[in-house]
DOMARMI-766540 format. One record per residue (C-alpha): residue number from 1; x, y, z; residue in one letter. Coordinates in pm, whole numbers. Layout:
N
NUM, X, Y, Z, A .
...
// end
This chain:
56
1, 14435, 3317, 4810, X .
2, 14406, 3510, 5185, X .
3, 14148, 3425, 5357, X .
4, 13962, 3772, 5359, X .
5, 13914, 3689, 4945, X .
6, 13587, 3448, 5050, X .
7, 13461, 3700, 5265, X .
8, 13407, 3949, 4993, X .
9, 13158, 3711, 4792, X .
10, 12857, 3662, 5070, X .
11, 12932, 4001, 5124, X .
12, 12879, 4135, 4784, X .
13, 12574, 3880, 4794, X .
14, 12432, 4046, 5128, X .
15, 12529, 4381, 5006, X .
16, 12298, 4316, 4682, X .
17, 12035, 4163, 4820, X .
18, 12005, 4507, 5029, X .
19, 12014, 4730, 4713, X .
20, 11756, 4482, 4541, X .
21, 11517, 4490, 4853, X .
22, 11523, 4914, 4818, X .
23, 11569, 4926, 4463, X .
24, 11297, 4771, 4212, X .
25, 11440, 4782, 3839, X .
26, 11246, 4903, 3555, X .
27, 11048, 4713, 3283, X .
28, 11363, 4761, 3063, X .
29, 11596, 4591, 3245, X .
30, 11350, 4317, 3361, X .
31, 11293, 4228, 3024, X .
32, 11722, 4217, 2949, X .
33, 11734, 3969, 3249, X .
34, 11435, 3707, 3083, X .
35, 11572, 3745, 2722, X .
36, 11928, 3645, 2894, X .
37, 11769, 3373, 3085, X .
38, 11594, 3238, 2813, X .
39, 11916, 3234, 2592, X .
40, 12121, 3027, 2907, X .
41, 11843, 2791, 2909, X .
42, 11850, 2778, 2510, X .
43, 12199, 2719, 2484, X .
44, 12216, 2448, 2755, X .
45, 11898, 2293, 2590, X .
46, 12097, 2271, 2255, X .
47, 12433, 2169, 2405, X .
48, 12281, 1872, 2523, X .
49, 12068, 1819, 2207, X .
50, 12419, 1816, 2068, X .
51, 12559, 1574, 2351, X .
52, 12305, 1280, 2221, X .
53, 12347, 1311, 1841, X .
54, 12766, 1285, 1885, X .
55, 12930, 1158, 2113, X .
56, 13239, 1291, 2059, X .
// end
């Protein structure tokens, strides 16, 4: 991969960290973000439920 490939993640970081700080979002999609969040941090809770009961 060229070097100029990295670049473009920090940049696409930096670039939306710039729209975030202009650009609030509404209650709607606030409320997709949690309900997404809370179902990572379900699944990873239950993954390593799963982990102690077999270890397969």
């Amino acid at each position: 991969m060229q070097a100029w490939a990295y670049i473009l993640i920090p940049a696409a970081a930096i670039l939306g960290a710039a729209v975030a700080v202009n650009l609030r979002p509404g209650t709607i999609l606030v409320s997709a973000i949690q309900h997404f969040a809370a179902g990572v941090v379900f699944a990873a809770a239950a993954g390593e439920m799963r982990a102690l009961r077999c270890p397969c």
